[in-house]
BALOTOR-482431 format. One record per residue: x, y, z of N, C-alpha, C, CB in turn. Coordinates in nm, 3 decimals, decimal comma. Glycine has a CB too. Layout:
<rs>
<r><n_east>X</n_east><n_north>Y</n_north><n_up>Z</n_up><ca_east>X</ca_east><ca_north>Y</ca_north><ca_up>Z</ca_up><c_east>X</c_east><c_north>Y</c_north><c_up>Z</c_up><cb_east>X</cb_east><cb_north>Y</cb_north><cb_up>Z</cb_up></r>
...
</rs>
This chain:
<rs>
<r><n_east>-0,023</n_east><n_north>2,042</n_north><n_up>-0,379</n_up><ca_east>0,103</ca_east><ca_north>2,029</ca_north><ca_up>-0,310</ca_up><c_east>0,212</c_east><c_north>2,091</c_north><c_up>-0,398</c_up><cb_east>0,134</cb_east><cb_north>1,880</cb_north><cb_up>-0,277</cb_up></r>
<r><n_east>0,320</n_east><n_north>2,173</n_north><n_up>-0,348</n_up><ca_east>0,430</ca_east><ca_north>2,253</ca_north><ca_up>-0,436</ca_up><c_east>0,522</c_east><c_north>2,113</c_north><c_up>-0,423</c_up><cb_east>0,509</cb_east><cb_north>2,430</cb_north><cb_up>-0,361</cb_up></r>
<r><n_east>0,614</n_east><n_north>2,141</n_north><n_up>-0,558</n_up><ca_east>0,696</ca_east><ca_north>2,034</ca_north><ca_up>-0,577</ca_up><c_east>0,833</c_east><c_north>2,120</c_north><c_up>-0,503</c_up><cb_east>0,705</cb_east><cb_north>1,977</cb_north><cb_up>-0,756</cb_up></r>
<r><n_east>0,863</n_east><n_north>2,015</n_north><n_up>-0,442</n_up><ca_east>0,987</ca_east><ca_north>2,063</ca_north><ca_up>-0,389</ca_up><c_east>1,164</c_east><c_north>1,992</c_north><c_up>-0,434</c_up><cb_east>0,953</cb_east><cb_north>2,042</cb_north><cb_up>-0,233</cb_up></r>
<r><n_east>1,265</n_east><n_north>2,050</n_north><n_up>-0,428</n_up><ca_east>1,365</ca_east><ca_north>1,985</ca_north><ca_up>-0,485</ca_up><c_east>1,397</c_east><c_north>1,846</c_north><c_up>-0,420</c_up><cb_east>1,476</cb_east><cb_north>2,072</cb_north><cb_up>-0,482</cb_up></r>
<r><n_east>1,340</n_east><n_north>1,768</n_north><n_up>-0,316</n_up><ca_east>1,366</ca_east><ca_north>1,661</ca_north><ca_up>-0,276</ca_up><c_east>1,239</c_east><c_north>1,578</c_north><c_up>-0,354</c_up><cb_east>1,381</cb_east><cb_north>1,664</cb_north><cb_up>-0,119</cb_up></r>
<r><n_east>1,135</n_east><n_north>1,609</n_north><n_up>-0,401</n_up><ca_east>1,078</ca_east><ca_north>1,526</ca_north><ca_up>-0,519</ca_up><c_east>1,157</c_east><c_north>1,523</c_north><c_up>-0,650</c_up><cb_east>0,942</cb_east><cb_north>1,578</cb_north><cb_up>-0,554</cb_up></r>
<r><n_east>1,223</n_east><n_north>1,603</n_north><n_up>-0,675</n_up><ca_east>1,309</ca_east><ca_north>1,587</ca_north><ca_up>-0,765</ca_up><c_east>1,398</c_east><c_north>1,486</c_north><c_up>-0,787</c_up><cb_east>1,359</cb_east><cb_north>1,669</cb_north><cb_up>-0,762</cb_up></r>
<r><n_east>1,472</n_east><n_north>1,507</n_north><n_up>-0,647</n_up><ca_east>1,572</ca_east><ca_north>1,410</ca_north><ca_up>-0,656</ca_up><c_east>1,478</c_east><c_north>1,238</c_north><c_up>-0,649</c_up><cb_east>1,693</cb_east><cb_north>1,447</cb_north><cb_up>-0,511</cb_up></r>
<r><n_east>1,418</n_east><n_north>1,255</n_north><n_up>-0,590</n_up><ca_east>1,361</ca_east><ca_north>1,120</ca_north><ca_up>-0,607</ca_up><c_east>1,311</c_east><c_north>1,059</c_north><c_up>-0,707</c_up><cb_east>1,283</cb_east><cb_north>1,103</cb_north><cb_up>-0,542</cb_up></r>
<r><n_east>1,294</n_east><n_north>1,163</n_north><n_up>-0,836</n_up><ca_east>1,259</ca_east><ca_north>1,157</ca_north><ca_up>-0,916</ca_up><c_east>1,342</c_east><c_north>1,079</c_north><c_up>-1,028</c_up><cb_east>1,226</cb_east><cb_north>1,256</cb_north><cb_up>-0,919</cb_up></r>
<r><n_east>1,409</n_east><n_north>1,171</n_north><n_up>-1,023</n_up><ca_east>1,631</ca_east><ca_north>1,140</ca_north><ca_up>-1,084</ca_up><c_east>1,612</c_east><c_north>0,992</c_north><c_up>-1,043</c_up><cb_east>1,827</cb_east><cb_north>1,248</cb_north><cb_up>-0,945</cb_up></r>
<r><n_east>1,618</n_east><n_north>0,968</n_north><n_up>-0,912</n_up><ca_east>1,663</ca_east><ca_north>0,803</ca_north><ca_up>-0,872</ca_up><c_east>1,544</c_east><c_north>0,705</c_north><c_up>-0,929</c_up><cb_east>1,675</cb_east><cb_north>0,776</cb_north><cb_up>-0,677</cb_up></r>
<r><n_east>1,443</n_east><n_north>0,722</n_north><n_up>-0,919</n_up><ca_east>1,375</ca_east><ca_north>0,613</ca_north><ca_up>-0,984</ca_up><c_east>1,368</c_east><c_north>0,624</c_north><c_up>-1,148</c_up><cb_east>1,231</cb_east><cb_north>0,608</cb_north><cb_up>-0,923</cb_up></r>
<r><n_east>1,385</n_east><n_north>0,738</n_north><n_up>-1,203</n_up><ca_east>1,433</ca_east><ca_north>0,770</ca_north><ca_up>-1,337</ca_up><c_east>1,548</c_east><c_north>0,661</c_north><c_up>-1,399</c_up><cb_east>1,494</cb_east><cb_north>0,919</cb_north><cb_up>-1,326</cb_up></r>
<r><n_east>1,670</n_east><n_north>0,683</n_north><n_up>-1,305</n_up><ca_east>1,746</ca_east><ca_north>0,609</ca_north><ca_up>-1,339</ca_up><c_east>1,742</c_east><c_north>0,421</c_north><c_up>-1,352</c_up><cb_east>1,822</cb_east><cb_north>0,663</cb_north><cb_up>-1,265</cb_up></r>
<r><n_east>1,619</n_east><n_north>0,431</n_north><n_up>-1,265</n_up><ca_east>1,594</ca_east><ca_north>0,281</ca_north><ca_up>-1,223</ca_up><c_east>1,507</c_east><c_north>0,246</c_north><c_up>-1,401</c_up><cb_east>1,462</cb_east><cb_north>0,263</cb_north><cb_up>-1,032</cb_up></r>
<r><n_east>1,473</n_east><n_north>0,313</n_north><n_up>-1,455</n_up><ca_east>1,342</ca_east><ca_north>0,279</ca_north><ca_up>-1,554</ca_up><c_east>1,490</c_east><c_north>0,234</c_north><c_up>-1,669</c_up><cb_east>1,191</cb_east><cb_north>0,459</cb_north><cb_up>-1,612</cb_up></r>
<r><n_east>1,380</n_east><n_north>0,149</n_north><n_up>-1,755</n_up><ca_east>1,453</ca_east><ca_north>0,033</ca_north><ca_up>-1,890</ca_up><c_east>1,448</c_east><c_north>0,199</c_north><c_up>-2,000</c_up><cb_east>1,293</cb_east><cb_north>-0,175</cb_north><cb_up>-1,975</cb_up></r>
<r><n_east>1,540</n_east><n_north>0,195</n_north><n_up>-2,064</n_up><ca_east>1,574</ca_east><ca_north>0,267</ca_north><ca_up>-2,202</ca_up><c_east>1,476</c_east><c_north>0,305</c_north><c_up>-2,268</c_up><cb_east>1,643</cb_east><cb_north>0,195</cb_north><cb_up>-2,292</cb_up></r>
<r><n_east>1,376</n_east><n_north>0,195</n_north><n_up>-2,305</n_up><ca_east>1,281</ca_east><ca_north>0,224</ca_north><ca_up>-2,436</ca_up><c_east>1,189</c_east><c_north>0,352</c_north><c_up>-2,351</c_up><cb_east>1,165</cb_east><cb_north>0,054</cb_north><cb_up>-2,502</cb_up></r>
<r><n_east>1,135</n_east><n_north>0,406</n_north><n_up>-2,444</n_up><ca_east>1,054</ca_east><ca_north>0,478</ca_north><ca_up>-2,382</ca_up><c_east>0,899</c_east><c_north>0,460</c_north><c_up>-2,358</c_up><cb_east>1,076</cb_east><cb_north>0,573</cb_north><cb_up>-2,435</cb_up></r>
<r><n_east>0,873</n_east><n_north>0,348</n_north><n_up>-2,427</n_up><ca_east>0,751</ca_east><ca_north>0,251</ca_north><ca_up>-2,435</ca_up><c_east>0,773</c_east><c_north>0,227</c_north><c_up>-2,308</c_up><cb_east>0,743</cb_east><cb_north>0,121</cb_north><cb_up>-2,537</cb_up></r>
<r><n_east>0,887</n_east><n_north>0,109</n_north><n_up>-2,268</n_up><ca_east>0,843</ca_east><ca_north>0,034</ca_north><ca_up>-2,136</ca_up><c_east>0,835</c_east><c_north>0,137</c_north><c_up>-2,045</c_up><cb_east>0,942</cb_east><cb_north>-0,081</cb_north><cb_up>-2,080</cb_up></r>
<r><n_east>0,915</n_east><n_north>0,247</n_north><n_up>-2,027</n_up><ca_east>0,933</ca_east><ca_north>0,323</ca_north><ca_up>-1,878</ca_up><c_east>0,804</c_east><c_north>0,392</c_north><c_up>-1,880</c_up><cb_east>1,072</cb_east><cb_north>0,439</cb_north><cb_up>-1,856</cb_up></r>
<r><n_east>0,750</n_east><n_north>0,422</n_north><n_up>-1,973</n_up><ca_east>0,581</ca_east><ca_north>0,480</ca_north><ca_up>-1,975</ca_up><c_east>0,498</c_east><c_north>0,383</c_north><c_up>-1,881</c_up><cb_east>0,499</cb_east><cb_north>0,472</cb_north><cb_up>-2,149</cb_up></r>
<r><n_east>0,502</n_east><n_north>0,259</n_north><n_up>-1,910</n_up><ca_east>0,421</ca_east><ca_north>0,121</ca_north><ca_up>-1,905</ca_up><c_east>0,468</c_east><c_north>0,090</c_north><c_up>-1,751</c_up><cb_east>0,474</cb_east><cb_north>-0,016</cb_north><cb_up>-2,039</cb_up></r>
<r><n_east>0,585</n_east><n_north>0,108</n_north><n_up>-1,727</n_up><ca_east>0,650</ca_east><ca_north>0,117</ca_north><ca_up>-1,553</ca_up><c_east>0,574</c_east><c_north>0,215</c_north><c_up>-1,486</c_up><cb_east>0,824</cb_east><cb_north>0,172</cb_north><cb_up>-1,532</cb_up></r>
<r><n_east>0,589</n_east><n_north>0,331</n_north><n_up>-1,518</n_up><ca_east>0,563</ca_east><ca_north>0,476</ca_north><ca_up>-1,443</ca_up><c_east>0,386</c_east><c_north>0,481</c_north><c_up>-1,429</c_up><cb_east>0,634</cb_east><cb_north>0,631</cb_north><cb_up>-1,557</cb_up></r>
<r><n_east>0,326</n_east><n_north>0,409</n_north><n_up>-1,588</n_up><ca_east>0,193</ca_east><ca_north>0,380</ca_north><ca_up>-1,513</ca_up><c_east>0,119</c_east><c_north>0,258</c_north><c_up>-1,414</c_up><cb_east>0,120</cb_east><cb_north>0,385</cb_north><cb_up>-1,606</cb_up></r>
<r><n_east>0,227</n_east><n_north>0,193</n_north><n_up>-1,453</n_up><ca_east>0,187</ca_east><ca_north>0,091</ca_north><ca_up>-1,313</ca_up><c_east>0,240</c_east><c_north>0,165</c_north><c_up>-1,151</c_up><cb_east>0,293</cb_east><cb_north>-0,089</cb_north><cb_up>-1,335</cb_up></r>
<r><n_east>0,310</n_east><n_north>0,229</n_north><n_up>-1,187</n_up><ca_east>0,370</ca_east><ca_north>0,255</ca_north><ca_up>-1,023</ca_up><c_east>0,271</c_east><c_north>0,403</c_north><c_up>-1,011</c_up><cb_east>0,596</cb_east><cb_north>0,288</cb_north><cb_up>-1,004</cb_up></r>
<r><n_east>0,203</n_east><n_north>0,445</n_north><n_up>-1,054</n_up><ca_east>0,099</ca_east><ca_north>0,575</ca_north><ca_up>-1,051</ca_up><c_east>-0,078</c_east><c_north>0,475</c_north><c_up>-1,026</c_up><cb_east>0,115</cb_east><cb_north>0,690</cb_north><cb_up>-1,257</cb_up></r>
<r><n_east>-0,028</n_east><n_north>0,354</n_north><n_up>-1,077</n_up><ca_east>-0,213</ca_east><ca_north>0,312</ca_north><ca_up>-1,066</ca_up><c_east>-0,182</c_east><c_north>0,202</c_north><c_up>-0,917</c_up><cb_east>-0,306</cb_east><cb_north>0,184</cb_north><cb_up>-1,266</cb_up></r>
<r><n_east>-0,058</n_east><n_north>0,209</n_north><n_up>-0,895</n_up><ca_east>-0,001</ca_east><ca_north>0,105</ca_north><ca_up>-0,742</ca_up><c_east>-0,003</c_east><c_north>0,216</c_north><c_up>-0,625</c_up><cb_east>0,202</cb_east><cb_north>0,026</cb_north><cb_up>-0,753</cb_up></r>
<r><n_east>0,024</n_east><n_north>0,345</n_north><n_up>-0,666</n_up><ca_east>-0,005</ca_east><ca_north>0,436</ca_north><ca_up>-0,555</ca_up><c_east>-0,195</c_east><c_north>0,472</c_north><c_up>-0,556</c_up><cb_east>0,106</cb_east><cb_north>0,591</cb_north><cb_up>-0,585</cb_up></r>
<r><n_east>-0,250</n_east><n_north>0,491</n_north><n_up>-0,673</n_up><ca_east>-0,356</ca_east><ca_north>0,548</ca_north><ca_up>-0,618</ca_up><c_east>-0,448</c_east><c_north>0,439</c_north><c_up>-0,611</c_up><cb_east>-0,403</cb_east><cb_north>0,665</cb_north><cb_up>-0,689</cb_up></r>
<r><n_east>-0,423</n_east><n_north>0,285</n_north><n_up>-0,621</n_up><ca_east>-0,517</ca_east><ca_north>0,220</ca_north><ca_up>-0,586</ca_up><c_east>-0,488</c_east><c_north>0,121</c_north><c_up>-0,490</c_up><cb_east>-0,570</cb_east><cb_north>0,176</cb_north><cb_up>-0,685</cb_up></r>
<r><n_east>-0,361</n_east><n_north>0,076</n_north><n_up>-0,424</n_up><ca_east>-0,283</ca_east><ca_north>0,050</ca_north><ca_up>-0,347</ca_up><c_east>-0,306</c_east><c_north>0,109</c_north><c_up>-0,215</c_up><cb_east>-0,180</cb_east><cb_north>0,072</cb_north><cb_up>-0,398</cb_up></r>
<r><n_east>-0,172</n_east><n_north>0,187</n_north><n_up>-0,208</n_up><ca_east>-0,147</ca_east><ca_north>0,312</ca_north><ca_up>-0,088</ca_up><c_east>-0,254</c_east><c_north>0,428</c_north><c_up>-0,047</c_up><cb_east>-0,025</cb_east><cb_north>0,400</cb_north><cb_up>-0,137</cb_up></r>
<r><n_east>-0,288</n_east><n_north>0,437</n_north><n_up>-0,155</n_up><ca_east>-0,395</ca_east><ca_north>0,552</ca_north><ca_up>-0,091</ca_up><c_east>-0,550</c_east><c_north>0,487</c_north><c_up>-0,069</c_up><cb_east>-0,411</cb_east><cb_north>0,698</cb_north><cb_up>-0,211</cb_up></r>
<r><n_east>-0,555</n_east><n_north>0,383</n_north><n_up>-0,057</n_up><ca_east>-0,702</ca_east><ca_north>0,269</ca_north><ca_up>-0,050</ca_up><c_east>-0,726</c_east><c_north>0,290</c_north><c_up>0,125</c_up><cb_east>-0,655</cb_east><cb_north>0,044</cb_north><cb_up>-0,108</cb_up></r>
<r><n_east>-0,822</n_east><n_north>0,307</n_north><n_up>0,163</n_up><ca_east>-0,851</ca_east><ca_north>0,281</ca_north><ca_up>0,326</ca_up><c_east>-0,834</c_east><c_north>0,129</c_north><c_up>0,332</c_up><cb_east>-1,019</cb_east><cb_north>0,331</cb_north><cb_up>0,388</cb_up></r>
<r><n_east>-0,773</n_east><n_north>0,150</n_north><n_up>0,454</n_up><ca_east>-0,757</ca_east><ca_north>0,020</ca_north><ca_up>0,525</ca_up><c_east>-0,881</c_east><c_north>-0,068</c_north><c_up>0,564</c_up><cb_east>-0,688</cb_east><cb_north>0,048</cb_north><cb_up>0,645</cb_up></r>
<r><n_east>-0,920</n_east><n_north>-0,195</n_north><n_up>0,531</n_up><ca_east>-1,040</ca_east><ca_north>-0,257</ca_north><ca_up>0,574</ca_up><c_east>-1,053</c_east><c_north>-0,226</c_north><c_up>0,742</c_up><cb_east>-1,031</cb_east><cb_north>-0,424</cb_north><cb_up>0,535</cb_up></r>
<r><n_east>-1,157</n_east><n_north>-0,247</n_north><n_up>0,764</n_up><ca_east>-1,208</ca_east><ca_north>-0,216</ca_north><ca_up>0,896</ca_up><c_east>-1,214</c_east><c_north>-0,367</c_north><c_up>0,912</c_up><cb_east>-1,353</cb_east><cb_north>-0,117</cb_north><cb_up>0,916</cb_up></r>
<r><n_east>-1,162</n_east><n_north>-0,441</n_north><n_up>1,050</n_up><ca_east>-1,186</ca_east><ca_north>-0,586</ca_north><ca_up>1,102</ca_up><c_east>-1,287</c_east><c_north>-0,578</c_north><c_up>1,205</c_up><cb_east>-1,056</cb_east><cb_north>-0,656</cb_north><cb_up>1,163</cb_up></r>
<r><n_east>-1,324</n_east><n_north>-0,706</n_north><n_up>1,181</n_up><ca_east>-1,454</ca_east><ca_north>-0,708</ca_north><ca_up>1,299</ca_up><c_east>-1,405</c_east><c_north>-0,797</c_north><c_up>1,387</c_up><cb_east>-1,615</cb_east><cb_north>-0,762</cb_north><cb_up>1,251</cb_up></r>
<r><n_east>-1,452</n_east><n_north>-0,729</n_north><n_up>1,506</n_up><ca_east>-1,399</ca_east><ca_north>-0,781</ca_north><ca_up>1,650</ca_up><c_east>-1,381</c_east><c_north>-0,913</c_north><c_up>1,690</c_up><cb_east>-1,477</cb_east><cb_north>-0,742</cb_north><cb_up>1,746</cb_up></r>
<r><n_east>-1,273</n_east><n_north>-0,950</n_north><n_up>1,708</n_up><ca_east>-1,252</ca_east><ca_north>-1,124</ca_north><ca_up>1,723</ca_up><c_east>-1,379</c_east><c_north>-1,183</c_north><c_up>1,785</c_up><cb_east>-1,112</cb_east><cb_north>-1,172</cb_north><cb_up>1,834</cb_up></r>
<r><n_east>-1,449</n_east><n_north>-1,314</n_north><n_up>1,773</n_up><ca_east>-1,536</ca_east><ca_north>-1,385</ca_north><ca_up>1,855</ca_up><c_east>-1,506</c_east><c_north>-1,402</c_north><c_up>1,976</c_up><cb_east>-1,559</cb_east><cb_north>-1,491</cb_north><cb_up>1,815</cb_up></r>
<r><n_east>-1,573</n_east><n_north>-1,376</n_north><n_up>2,073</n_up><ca_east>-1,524</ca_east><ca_north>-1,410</ca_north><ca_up>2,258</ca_up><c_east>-1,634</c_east><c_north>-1,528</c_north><c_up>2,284</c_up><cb_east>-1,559</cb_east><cb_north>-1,239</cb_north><cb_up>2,405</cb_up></r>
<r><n_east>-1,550</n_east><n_north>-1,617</n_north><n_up>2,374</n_up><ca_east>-1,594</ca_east><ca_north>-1,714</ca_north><ca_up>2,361</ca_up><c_east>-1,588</c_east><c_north>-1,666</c_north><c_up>2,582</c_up><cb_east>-1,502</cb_east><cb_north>-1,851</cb_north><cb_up>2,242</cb_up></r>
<r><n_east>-1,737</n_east><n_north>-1,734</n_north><n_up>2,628</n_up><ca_east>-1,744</ca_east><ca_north>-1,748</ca_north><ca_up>2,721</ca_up><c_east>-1,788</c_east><c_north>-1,840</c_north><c_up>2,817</c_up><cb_east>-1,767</cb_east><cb_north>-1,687</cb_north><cb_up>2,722</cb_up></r>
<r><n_east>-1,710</n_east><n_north>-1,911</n_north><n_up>2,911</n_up><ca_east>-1,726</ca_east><ca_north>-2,004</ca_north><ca_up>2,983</ca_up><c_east>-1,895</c_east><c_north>-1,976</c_north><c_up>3,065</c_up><cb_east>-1,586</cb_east><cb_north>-2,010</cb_north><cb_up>3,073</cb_up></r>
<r><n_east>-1,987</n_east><n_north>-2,093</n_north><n_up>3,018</n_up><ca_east>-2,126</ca_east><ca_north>-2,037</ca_north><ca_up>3,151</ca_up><c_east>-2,076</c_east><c_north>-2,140</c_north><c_up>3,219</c_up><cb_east>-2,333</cb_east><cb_north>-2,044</cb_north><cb_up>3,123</cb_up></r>
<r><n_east>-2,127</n_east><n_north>-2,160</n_north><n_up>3,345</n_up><ca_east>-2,174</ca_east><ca_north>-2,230</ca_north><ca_up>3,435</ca_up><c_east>-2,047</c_east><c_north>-2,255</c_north><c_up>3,523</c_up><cb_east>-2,247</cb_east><cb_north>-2,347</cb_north><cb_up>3,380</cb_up></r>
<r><n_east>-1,986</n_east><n_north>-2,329</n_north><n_up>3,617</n_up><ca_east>-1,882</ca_east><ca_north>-2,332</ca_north><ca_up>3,737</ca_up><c_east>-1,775</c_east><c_north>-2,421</c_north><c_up>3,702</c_up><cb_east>-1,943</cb_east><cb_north>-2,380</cb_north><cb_up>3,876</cb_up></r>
<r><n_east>-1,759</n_east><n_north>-2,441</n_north><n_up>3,836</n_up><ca_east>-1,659</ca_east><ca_north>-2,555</ca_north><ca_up>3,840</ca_up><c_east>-1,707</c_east><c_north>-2,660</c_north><c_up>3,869</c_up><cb_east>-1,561</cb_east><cb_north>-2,546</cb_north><cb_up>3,920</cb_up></r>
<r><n_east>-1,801</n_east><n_north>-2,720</n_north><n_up>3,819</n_up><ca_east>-1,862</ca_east><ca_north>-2,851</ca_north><ca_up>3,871</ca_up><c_east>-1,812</c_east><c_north>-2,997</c_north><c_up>3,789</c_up><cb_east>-2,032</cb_east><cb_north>-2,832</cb_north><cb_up>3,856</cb_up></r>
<r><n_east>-1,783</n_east><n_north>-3,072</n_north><n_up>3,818</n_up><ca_east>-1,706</ca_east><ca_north>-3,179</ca_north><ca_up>3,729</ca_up><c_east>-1,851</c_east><c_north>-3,301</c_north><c_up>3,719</c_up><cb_east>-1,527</cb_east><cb_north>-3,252</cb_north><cb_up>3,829</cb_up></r>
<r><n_east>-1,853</n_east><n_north>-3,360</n_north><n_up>3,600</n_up><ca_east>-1,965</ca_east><ca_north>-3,413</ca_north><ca_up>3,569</ca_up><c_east>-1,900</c_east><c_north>-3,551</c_north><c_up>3,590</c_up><cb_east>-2,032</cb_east><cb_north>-3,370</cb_north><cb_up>3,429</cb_up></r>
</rs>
């Protein structure tokens, strides 16, 4: 994918969001890189089809 100047800017803004040291914003930037690729980019579980429950027999009152 080419980087384009609107990754940039988004870049700038969460830049600005990161703590001073340069330790922690490392330690930020790899949590928010291991929250996208194991997070967001994860397939969605597949659900299995609710239970149907079905009435046998009539209207007969016992």
């Amino acid at each position: 994918m080419k980087e384009n100047s609107w990754h940039r800017r988004h870049a700038i803004q969460l830049a600005s969001q990161l703590p001073e040291g340069n330790e922690d914003a490392l330690i930020i930037l790899r949590l928010m890189a291991r929250l996208v690729t194991d997070f967001l980019d994860a397939p969605e579980p597949t659900q299995k089809p609710a239970p149907v429950v079905v009435l046998i027999g009539g209207n007969e009152c016992a």
